[in-house]
DSSP file (Angstrom, degrees, kcal/mol; ACC not computed):
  #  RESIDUE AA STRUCTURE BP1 BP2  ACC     N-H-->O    O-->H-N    N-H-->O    O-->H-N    TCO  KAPPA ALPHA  PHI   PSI    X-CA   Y-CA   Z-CA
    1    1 A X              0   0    0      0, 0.0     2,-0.4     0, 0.0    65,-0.1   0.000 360.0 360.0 360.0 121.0   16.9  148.8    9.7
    2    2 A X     >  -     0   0    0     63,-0.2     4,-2.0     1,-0.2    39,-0.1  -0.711 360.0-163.4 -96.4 136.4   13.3  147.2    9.6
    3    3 A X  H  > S+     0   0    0     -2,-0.4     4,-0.8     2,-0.2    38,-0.2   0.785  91.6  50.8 -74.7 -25.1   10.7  149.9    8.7
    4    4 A X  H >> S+     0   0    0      2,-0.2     4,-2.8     1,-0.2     3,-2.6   0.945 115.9  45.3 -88.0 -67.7    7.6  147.5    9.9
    5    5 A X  H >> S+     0   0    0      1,-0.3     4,-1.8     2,-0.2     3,-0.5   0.818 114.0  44.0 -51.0 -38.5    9.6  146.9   13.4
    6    6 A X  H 3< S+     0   0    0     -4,-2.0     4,-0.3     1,-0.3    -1,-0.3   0.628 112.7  54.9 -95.0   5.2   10.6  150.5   14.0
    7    7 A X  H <X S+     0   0    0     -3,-2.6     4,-0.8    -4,-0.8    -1,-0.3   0.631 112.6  48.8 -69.6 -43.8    6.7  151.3   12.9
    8    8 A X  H << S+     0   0    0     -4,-2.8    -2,-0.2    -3,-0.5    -3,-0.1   0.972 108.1  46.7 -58.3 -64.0    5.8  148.8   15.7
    9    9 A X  T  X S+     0   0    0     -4,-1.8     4,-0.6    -5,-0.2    -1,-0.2   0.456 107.6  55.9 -65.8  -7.2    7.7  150.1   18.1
   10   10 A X  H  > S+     0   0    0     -4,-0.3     4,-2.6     2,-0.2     5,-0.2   0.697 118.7  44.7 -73.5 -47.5    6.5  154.2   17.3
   11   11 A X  H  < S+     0   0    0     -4,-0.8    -2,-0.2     1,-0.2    -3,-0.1   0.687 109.6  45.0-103.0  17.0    3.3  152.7   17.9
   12   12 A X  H  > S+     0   0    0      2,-0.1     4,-1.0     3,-0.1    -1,-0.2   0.705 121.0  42.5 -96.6 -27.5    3.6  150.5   20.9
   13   13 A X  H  X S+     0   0    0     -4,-0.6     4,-2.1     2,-0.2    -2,-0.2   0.872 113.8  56.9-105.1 -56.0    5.7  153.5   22.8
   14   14 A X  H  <>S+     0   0    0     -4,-2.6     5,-2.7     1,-0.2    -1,-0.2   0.773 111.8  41.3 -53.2 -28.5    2.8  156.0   21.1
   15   15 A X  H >45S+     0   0    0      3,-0.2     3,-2.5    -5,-0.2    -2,-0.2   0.680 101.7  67.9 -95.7 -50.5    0.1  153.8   23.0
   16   16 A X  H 3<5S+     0   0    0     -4,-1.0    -2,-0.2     1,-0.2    -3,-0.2   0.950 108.9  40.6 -47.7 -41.3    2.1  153.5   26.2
   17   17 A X  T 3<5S-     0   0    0     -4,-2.1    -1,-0.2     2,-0.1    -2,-0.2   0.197 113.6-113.7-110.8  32.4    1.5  157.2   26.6
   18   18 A X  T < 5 +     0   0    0     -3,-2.5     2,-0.5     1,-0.1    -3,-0.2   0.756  61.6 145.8  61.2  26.3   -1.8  157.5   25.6
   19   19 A X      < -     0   0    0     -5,-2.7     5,-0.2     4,-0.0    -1,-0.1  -0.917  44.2-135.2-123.3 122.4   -1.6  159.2   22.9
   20   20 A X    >>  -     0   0    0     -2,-0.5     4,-1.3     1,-0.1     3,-1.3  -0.181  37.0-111.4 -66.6 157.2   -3.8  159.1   19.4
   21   21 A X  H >> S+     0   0    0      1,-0.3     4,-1.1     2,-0.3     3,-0.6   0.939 123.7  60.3 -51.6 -55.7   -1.6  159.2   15.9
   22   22 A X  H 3> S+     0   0    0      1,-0.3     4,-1.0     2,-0.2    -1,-0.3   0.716 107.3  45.8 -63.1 -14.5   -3.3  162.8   15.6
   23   23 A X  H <> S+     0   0    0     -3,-1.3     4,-1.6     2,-0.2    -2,-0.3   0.957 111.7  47.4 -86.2 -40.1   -1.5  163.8   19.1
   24   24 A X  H << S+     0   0    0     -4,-1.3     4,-0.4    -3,-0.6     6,-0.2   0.566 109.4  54.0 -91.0  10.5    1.7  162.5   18.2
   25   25 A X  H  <>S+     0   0    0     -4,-1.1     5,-1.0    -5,-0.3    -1,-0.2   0.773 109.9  53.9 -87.0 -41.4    1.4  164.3   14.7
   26   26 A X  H ><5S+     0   0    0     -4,-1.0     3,-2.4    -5,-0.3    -2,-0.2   0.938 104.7  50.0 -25.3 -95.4    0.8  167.4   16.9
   27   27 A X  T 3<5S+     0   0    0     -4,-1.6    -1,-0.2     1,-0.3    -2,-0.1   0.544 114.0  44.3 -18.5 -41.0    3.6  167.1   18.8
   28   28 A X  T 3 5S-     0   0    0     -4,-0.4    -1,-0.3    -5,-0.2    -2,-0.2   0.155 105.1-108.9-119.9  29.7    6.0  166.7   15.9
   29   29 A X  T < 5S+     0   0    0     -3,-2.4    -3,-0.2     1,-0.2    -2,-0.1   0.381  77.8 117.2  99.6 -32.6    5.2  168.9   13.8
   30   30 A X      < -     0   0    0     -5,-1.0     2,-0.2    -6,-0.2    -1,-0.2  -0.214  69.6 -96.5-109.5 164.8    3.6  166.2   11.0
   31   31 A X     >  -     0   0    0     -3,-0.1     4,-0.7     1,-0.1    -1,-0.2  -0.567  34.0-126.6 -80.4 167.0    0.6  165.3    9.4
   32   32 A X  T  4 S+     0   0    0      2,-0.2     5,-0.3    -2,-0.2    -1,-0.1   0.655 111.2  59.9 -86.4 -19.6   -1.1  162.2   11.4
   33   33 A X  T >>>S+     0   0    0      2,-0.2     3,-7.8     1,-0.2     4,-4.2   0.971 102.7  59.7 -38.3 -65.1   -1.1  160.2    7.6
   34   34 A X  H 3>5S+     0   0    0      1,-0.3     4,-2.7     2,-0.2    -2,-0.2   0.920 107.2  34.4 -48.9 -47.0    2.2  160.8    8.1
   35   35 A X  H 3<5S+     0   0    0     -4,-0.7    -1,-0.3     2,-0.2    -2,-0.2   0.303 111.7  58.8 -67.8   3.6    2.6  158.9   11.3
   36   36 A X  H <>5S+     0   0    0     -3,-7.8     4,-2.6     2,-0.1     6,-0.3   0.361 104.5  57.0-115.3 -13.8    0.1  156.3   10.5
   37   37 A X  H  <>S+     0   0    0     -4,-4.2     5,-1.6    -5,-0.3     6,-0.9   0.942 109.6  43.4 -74.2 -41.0    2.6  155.5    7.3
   38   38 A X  T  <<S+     0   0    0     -4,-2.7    -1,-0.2    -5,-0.5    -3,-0.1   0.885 110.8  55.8 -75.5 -23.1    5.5  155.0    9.5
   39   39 A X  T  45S+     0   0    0      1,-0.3   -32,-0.3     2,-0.1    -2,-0.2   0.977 109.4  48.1 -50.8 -64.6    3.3  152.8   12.1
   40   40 A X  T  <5S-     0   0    0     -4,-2.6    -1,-0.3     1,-0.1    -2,-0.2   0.654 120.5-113.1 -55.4  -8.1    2.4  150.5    9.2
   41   41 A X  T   5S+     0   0    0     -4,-0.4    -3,-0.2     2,-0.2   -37,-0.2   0.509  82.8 124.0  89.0  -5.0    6.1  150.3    8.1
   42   42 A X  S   <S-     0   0    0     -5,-1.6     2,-0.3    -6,-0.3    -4,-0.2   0.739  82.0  -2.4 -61.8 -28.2    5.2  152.3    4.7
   43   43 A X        -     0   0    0     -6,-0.9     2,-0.3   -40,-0.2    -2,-0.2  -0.931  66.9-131.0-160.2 176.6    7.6  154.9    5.3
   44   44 A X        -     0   0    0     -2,-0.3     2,-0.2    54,-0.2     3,-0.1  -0.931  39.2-106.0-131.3 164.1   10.3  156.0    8.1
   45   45 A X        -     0   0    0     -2,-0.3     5,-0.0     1,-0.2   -10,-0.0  -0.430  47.6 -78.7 -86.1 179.7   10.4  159.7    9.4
   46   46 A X        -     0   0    0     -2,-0.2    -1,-0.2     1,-0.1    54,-0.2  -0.033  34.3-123.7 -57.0 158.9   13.0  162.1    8.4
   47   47 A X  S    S+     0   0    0     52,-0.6     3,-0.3     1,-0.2     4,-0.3   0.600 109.9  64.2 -86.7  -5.1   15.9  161.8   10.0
   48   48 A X  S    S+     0   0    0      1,-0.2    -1,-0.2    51,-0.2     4,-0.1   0.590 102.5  51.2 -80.1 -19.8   15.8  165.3   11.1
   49   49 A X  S >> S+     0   0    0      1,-0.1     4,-3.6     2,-0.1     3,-1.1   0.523  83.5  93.0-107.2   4.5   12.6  164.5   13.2
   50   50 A X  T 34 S+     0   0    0     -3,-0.3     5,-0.3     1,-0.2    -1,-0.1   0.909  87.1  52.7 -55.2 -37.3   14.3  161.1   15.2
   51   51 A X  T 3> S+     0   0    0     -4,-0.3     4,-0.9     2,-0.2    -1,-0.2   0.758 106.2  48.5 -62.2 -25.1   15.4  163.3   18.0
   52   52 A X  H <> S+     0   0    0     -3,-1.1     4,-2.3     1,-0.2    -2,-0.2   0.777 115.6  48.1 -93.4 -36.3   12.0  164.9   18.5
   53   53 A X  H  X S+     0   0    0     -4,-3.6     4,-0.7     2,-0.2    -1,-0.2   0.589 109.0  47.0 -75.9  10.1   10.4  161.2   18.6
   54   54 A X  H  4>S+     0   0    0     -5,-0.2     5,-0.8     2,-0.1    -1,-0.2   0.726 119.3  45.2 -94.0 -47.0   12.6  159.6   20.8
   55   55 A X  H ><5S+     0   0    0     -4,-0.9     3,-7.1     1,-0.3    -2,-0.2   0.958 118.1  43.3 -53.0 -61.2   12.0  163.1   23.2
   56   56 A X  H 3<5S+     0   0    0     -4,-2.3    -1,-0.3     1,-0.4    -2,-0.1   0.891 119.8  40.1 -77.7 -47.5    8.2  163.1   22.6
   57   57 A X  T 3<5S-     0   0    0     -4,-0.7    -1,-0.4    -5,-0.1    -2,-0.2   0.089 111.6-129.8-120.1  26.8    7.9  159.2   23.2
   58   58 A X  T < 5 +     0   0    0     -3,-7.1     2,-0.3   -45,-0.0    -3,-0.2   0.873  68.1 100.9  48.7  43.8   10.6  159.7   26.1
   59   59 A X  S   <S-     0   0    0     -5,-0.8     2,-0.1    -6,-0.0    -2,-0.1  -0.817  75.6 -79.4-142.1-161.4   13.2  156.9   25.1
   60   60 A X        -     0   0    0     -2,-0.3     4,-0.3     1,-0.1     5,-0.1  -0.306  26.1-124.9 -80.4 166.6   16.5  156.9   23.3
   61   61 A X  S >> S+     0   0    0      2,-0.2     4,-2.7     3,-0.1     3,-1.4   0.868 117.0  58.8 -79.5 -42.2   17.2  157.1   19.6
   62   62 A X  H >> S+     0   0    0      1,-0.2     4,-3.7     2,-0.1     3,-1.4   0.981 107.7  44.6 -49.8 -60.1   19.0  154.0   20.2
   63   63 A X  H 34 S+     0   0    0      1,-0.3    -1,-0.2     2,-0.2    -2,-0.2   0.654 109.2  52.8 -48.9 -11.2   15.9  152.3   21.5
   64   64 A X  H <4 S+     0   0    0     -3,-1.4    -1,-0.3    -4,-0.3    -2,-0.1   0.671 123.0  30.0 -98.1 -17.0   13.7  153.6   18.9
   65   65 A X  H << S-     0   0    0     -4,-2.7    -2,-0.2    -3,-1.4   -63,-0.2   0.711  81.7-164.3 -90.4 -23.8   16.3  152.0   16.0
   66   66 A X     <  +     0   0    0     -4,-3.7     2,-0.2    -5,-0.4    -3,-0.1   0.805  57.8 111.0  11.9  62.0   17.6  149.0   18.4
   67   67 A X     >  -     0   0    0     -5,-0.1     4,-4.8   -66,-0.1     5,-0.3  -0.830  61.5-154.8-136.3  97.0   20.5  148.7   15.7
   68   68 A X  H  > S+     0   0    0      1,-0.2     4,-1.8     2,-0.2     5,-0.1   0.916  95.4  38.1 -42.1 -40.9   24.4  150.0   17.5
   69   69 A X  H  4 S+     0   0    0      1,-0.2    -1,-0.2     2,-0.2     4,-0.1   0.804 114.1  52.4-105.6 -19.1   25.8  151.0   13.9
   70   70 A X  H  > S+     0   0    0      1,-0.2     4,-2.9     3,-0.1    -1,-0.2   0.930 116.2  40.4 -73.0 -21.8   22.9  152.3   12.5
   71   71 A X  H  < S+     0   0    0     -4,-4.8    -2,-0.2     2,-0.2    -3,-0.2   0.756 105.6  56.9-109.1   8.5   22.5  154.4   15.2
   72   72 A X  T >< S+     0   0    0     -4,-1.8     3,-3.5    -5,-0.3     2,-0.4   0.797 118.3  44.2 -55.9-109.7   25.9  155.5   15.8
   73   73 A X  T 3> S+     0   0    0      1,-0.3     4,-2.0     2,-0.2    -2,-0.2   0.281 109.5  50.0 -14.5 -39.1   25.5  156.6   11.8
   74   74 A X  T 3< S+     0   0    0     -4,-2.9    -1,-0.3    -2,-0.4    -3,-0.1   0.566 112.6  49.5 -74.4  -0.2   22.3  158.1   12.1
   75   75 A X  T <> S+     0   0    0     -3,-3.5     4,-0.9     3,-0.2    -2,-0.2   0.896 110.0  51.5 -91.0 -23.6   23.9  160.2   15.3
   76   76 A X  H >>>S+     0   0    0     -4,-0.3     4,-2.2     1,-0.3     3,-1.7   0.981 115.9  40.6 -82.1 -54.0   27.1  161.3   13.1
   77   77 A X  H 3<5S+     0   0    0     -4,-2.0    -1,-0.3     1,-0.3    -2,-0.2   0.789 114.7  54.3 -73.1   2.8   24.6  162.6   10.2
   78   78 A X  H 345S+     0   0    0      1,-0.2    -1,-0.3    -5,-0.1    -2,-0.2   0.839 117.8  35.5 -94.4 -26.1   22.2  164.1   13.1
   79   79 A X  H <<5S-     0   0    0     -3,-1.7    -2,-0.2    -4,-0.9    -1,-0.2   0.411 118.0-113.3-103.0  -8.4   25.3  165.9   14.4
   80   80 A X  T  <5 -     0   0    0     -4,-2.2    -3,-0.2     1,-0.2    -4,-0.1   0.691  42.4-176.7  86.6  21.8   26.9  166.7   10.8
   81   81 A X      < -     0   0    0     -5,-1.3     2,-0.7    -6,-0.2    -1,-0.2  -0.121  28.3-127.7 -26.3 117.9   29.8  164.5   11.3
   82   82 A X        -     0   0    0      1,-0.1     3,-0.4     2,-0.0     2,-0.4  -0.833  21.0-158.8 -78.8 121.5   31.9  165.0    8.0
   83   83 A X        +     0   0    0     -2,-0.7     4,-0.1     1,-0.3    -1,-0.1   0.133  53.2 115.5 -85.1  17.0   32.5  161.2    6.8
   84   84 A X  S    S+     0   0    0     -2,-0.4    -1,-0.3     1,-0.2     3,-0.1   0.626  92.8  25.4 -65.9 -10.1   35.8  161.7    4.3
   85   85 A X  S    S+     0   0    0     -3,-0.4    -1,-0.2     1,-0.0     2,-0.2   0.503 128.4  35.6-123.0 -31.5   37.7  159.7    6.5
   86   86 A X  S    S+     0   0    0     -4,-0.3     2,-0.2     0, 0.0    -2,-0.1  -0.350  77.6 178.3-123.9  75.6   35.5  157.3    8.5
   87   87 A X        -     0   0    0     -2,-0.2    -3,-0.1    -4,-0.1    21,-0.0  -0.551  25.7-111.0-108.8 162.3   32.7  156.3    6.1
   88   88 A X        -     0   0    0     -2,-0.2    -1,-0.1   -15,-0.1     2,-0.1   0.251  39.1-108.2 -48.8 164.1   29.4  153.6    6.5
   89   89 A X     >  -     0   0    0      1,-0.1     4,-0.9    23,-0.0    -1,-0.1  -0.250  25.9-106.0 -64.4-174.2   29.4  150.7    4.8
   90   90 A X  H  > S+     0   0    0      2,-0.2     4,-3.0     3,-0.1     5,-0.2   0.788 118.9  56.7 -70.9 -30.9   27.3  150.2    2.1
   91   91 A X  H >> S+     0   0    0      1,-0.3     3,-4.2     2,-0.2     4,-1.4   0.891 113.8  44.8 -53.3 -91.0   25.0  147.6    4.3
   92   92 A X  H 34 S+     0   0    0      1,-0.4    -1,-0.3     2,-0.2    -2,-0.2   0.352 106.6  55.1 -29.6 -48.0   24.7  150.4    6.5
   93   93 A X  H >X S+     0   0    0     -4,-0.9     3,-2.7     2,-0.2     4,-1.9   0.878 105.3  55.1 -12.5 -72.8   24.1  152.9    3.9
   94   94 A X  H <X S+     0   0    0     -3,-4.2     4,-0.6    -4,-3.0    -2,-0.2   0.944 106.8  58.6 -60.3 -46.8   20.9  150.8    2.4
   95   95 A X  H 3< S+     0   0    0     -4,-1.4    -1,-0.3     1,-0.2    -2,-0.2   0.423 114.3  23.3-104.3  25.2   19.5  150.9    5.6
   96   96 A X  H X4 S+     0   0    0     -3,-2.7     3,-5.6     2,-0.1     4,-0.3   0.574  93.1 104.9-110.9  -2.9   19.1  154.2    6.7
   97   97 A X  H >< S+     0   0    0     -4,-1.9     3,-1.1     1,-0.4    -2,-0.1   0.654  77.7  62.4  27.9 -68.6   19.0  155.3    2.9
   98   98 A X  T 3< S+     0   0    0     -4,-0.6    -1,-0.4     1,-0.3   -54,-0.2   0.556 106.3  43.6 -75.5   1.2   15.1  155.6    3.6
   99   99 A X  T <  S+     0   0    0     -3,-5.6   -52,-0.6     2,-0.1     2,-0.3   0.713  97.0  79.5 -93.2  -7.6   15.7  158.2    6.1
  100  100 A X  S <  S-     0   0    0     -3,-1.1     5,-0.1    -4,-0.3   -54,-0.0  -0.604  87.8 -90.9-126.3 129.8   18.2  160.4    4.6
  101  101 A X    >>> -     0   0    0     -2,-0.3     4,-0.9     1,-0.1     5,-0.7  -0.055  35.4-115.4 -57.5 141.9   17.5  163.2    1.9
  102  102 A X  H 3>5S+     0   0    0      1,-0.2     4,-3.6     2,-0.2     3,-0.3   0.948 118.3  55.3 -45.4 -35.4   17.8  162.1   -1.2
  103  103 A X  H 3>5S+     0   0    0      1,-0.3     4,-1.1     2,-0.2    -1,-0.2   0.744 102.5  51.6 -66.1 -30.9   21.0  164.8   -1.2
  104  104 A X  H <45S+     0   0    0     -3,-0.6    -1,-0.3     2,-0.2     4,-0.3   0.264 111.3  50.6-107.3  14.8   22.9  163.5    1.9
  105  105 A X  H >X5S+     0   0    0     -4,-0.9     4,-2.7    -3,-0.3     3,-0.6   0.606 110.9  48.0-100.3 -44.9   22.8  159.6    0.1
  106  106 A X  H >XXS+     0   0    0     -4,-3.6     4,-5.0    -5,-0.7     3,-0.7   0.982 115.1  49.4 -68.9 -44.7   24.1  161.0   -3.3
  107  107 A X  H 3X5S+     0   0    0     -4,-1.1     4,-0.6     1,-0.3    -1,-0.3   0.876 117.4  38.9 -34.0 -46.1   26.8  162.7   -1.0
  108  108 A X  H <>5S+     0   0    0     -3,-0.6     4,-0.8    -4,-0.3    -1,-0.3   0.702 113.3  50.8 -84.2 -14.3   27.6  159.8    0.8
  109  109 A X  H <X5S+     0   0    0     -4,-2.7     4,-3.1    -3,-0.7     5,-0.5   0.890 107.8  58.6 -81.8 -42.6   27.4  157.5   -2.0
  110  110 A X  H  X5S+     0   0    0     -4,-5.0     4,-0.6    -5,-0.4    -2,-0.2   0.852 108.8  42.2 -54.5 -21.7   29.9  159.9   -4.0
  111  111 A X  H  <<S+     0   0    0     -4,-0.6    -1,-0.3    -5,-0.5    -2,-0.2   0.577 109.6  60.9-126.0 -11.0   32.6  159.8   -1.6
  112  112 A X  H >X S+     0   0    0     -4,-0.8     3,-1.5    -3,-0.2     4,-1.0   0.900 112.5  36.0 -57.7 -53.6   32.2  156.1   -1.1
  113  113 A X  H 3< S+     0   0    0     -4,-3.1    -2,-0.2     1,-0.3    -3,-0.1   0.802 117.5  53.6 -69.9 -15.3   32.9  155.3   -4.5
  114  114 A X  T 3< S+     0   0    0     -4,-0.6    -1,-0.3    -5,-0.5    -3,-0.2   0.514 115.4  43.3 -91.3  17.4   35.8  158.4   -4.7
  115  115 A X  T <4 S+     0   0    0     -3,-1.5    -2,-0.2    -5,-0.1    -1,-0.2   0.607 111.9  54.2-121.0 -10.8   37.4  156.7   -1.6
  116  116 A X  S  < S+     0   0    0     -4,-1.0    -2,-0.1     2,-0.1    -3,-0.1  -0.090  79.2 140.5 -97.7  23.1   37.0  152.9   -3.2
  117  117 A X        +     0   0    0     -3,-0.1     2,-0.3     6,-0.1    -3,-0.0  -0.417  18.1 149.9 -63.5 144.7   38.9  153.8   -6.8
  118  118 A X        -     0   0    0      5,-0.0     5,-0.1     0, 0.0    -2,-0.1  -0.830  52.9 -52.9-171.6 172.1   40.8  151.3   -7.8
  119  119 A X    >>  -     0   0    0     -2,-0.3     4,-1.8     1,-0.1     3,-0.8  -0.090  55.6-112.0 -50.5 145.6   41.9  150.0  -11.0
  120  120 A X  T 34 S+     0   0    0      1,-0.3    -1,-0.1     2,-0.3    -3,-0.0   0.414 112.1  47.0 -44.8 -24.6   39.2  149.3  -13.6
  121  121 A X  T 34 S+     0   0    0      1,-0.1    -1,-0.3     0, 0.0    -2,-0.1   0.416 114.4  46.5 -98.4   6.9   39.5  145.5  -13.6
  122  122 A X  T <4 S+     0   0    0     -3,-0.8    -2,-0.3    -4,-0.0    -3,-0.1   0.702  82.8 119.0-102.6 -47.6   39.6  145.2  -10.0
  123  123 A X     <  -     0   0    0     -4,-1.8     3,-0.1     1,-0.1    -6,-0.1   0.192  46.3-161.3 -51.1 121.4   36.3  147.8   -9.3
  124  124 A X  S    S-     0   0    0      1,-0.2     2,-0.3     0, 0.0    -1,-0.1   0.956  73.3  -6.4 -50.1 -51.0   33.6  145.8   -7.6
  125  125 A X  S    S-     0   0    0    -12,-0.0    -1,-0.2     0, 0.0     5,-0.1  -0.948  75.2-126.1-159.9 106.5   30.9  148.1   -8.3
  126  126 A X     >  -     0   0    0     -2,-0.3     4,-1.8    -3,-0.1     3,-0.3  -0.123  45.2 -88.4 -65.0 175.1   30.9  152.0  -10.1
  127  127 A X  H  > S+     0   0    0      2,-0.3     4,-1.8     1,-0.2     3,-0.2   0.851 127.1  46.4  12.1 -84.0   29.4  154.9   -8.8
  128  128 A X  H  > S+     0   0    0      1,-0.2     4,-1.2     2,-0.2    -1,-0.2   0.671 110.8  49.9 -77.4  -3.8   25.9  154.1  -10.4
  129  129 A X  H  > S+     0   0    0     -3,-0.3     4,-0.7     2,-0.2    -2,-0.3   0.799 114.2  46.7-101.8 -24.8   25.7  150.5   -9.4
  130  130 A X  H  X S+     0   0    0     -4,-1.8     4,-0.8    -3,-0.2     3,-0.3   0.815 112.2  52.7  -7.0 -67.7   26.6  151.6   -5.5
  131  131 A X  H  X S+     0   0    0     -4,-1.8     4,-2.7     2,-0.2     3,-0.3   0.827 105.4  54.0 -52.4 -65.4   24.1  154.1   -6.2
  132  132 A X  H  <>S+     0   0    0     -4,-1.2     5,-2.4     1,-0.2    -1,-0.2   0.583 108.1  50.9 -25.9 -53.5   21.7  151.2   -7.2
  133  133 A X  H ><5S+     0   0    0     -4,-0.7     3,-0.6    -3,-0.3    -1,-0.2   0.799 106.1  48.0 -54.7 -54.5   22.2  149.4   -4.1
  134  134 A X  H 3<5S+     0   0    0     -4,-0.8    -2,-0.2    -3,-0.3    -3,-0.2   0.906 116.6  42.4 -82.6 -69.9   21.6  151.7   -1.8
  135  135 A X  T 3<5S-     0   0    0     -4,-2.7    -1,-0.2     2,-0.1    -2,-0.2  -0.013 101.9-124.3 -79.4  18.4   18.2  153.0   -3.4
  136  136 A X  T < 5 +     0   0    0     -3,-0.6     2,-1.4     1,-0.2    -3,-0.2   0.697  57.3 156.3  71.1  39.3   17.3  149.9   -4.1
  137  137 A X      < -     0   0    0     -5,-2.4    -1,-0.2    -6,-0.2     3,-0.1  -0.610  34.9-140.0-107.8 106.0   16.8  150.7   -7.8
  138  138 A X        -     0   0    0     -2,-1.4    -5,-0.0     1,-0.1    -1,-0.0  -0.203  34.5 -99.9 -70.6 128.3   16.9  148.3  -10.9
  139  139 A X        -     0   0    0      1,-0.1     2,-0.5    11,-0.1    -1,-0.1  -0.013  38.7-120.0 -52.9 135.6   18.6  149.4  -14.1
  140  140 A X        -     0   0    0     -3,-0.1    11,-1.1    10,-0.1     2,-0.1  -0.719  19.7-132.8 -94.9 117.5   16.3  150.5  -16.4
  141  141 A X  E     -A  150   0A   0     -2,-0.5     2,-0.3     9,-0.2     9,-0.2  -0.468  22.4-172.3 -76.4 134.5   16.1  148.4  -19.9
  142  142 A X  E     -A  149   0A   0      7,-1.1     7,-1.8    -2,-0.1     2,-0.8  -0.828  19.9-135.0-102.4 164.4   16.0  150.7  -23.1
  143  143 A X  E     -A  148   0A   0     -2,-0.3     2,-0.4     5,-0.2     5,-0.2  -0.919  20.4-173.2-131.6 143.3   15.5  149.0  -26.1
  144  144 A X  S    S-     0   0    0      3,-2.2     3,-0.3    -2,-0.8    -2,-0.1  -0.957  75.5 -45.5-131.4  96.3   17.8  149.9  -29.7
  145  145 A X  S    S-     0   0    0     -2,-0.4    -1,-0.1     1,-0.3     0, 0.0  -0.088 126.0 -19.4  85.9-119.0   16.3  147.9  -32.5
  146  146 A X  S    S+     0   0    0     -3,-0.1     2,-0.4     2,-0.0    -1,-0.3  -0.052 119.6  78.6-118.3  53.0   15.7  144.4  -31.1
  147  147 A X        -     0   0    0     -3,-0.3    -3,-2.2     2,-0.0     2,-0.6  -0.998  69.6-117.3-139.8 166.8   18.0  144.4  -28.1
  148  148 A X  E     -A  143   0A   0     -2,-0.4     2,-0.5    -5,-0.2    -5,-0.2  -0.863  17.9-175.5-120.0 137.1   18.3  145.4  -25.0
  149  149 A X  E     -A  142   0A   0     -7,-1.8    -7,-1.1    -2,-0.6     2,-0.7  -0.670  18.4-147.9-138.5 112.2   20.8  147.8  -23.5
  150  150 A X  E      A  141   0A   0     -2,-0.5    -9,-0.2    -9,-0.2   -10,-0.1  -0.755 360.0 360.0-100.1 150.5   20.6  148.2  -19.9
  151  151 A X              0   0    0    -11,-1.1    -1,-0.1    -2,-0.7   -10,-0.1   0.412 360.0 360.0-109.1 360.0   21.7  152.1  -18.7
């Protein structure tokens, strides 16, 4: 999911209906910062608020994501689909990752890695390097005399 394209499209659809960032910040609840952050691609809204922007700017959620499996996935967490059986990929993961509470990634990341166990010389990837992926985050060097240890 590209942040800058679905930022484009918020503010091409926002423009179509005449409407200033401080009206569609009205509308939804939001600060109009907030809505000028997602325009530029700086940030995505919540996922909790995709349904009220598709409604307010009158299209689909597909059409505001134009991705089929991210937005079958963002409709399963929008309807509170439990995923123990039929869960994202990781791709899929990273990229709505920036929409999703920090709480519903660890969730989903835990029960990808308890549903990927497999023997210790086989594991692709643990738990925190999964984790890593997904939240785009680089292991952080500590340093123990004169080396360095990454955690």
């Amino acid at each position: 999911m590209n942040m800058q394209a679905i930022g484009r499209k918020i503010s091409a659809l926002r423009k179509e209906r005449d409407m200033t960032q401080v009206d569609l910040a009205d509308k939804l609840g939001v600060t109009y910062q907030a809505v000028s952050s997602w325009e530029r691609g700086n940030s995505m809204p919540d996922i909790g608020k995709l349904p009220d922007i598709s409604q307010v700017l009158a299209v689909s959620i597909d059409e505001l994501l134009d991705n089929a499996k991210t937005v079958e996935f963002v409709k399963n967490v929008l309807t509170g689909q439990d995923f123990t059986e039929n869960l994202p990929d990781v791709e899929i993961l990273a990229e709505v990752a920036p929409i999703l509470k920090p709480s519903q990634v660890e969730n989903l990341v835990e029960k990808t890695s308890r549903n990927n166990v497999q023997p210790q010389q086989n594991r692709p990837e643990t738990k925190k390097a999964s984790y890593r992926k997904i939240k785009n985050v680089q292991p952080q060097q500590k340093r123990t005399g004169n080396k360095k240890v990454l955690s």
